[in-house]
N, C-alpha and C positions, 0 to 999 in steps of 0.2 A: 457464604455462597458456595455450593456446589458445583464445581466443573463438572461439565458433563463432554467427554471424549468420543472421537469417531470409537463406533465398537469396533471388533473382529468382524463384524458383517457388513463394515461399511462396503462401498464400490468402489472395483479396483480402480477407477478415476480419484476417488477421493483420497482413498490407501496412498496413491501415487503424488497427488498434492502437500500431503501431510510429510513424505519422506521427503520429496521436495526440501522443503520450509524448513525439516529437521537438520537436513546435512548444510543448510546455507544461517541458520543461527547465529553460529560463532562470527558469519562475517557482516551480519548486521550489526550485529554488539560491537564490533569492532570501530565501523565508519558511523555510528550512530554519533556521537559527539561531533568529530568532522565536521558531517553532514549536516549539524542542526542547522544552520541561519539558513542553504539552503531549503531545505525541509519545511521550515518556519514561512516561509515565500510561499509554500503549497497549502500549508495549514491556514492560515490566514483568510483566502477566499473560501473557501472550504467550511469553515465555523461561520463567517458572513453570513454564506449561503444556507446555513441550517438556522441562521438568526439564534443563537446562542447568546444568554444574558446572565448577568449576575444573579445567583441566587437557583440556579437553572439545573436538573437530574440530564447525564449526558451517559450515553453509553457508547464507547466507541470499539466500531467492532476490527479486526484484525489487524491491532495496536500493534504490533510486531517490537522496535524497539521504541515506543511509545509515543507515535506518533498519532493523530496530533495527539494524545491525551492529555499530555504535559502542557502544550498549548493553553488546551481545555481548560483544566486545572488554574492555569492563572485567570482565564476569565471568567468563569464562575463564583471566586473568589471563597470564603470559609463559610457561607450559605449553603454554597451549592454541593454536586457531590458528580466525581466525575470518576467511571470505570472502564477499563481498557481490559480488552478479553481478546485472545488468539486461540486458535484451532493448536496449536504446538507450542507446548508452556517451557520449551528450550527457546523460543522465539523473542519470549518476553523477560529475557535475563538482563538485556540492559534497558528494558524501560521499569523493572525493580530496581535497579542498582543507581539511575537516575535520579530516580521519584527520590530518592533520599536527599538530594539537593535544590527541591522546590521548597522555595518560599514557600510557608501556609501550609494549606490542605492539599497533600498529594492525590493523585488518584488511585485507587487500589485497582488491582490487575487480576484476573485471573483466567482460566483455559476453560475455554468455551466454545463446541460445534455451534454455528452461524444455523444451521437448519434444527435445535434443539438446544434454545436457551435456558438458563438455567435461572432464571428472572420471571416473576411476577407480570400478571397482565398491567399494562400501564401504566410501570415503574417509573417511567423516563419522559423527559419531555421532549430530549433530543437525540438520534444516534445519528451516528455519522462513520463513515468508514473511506477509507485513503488507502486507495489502490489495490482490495481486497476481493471486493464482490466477483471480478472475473473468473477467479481459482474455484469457487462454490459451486460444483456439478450439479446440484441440485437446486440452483438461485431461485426458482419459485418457492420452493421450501424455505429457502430465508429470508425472503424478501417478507412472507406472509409472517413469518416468525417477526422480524423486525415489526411491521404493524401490530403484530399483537402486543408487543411490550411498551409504543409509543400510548401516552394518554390521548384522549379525545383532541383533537386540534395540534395535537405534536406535529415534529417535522424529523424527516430522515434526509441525509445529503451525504451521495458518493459521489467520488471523484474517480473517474475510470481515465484510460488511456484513447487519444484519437489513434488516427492509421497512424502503422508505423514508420511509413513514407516522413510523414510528420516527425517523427521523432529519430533523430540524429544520432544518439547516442546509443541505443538499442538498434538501431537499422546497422550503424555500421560494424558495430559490436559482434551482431547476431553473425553477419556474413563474415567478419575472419574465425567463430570460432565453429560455424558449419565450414569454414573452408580446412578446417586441421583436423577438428573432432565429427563431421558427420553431420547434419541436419538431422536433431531430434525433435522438435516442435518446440522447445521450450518457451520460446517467447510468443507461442500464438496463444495460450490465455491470457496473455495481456493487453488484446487489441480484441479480443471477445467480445468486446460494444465499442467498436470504435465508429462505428455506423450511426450517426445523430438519430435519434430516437429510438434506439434498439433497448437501451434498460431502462426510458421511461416508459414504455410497451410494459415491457417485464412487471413495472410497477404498477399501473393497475392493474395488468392481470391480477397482483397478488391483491388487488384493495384497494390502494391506496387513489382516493378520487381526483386530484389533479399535480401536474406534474409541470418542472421547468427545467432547462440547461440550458446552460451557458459551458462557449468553448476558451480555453487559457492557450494563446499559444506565445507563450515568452523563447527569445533567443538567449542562449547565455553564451555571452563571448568570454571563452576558454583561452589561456596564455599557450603559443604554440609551446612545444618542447616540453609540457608540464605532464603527468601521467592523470590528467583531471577524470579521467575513465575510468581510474581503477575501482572503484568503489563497483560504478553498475555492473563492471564486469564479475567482479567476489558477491554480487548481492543476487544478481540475476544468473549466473552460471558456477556461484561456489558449488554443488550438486554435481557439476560436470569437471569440476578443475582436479580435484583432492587428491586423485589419482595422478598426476601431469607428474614427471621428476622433471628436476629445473631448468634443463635443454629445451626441452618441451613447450614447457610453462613460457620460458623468457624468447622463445621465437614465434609462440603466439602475441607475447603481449607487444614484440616489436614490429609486427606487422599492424597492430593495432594502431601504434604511434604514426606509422609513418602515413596510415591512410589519413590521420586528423593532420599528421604537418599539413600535407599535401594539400589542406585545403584553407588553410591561415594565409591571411591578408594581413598585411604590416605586423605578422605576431600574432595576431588572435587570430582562435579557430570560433566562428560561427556555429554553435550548437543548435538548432531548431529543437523546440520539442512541444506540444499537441495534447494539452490534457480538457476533459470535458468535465464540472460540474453538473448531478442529476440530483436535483430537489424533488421531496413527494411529500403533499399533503395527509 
């Protein structure tokens, strides 16, 4: 398979998404292991929702450190055949380094522009993509792209983010590290459909005849005193940190802590968080 890359002519929205994702790599690789059982919790409905079976072609789009693809992978089973493609093939360094520890048939991986697949019409019977589709400045463009590579009666299922009211951990996040380093937007493509019917809209625009969502709104009760943040804060602001020298660094991250102590009952902090399920026939 041929990856096909934002060109020199992409838009400086897209240019800007891609440096994004490149300078936060290394610290997906990093907490991707960590992170799997939770991860695993997200993927789960997520495949449900695309009705994903054994024996099943799945493409999953902005697999970063292979999510769900790995998932994928064991459900499909040695029938089936499951690919995990990013916009930035530094992204996908530890869902290669993973995939060598799947039972069975791994998934193969490769670097793929969402609006310019590099796939066959009707290759698939499934794609699916987990917390991607917001970053796509030109999501009509992918969205139709994805219909084009689903077979006749295929399904596609993204999992976007609700308001960030809704989510705990980026709400509180976002506000100490605009309280040190500035308000740069970073986290409003991530709430880009947080609006219930905003990318099923999107989706027939691009085609696709009918559409469903369902909303996830799980609490995760965090151990006070624990640094359970660090991960969204390296995943969602490594981009903005790399530059910090460690005065810096460790008096942001301690105003972090103290806004979750501050809000633990017997010990656990109350985490809310807000994601929505978008199915399309």
């Amino acid at each position: 398979m041929t990856a096909t890359l934002l060109s020199d002519s992409a838009s400086p929205d897209a240019a800007r998404e891609r440096d994004r994702w490149a300078a936060s790599a290394d610290a997906w690789d990093r907490w991707a292991d960590p992170m799997a059982d939770l991860a695993d919790k997200l993927n789960r409905p997520l495949l449900d929702a695309a009705g994903l079976a054994e024996g099943e072609r799945l493409l999953d789009l902005a697999s970063g450190a292979g999510e769900p693809a790995l998932s994928a992978a064991r459900r499909v089973g040695p029938d089936g055949l499951v690919v995990g493609s990013d916009l930035v093939p530094g992204m996908m360094a530890g869902a290669v380094r993973r995939a060598r520890d799947v039972d069975g048939a791994a998934p193969a991986f490769t670097a793929a522009d969402m609006t310019a697949l590099p796939f066959a019409d009707a290759a698939f019977d499934r794609v699916t993509c987990r917390f991607g589709i917001m970053f796509v400045p030109a999501v009509e463009a992918a969205l139709r792209e994805v219909r084009r590579v689903l077979r006749p009666g295929g399904r596609a299922a993204f999992m976007v983010w609700g308001p960030r009211a809704g989510n705990g951990l980026f709400a509180e996040i976002g506000d100490v590290v605009a309280a040190h380093l500035g308000e740069d937007g970073s986290l409003d493509p991530l709430f880009r459909f947080a609006e219930p019917g905003l990318l099923a809209d999107a989706m027939r625009a691009a085609g696709f005849g009918e559409t469903a969502e369902t909303d996830l709104t799980p609490v995760r009760k965090a151990p006070a005193g624990q640094p359970f943040w660090r991960a969204a804060l390296d995943m969602s602001f490594g981009h903005r940190l790399g530059g910090l020298d460690a005065a810096r660094r460790g008096a942001l991250e301690a105003d972090i802590a103290r806004r979750f102590d501050a809000q633990a009952v017997d010990g656990i902090v109350p985490v809310p968080s807000h994601a929505r399920i978008v199915v399309g026939w």
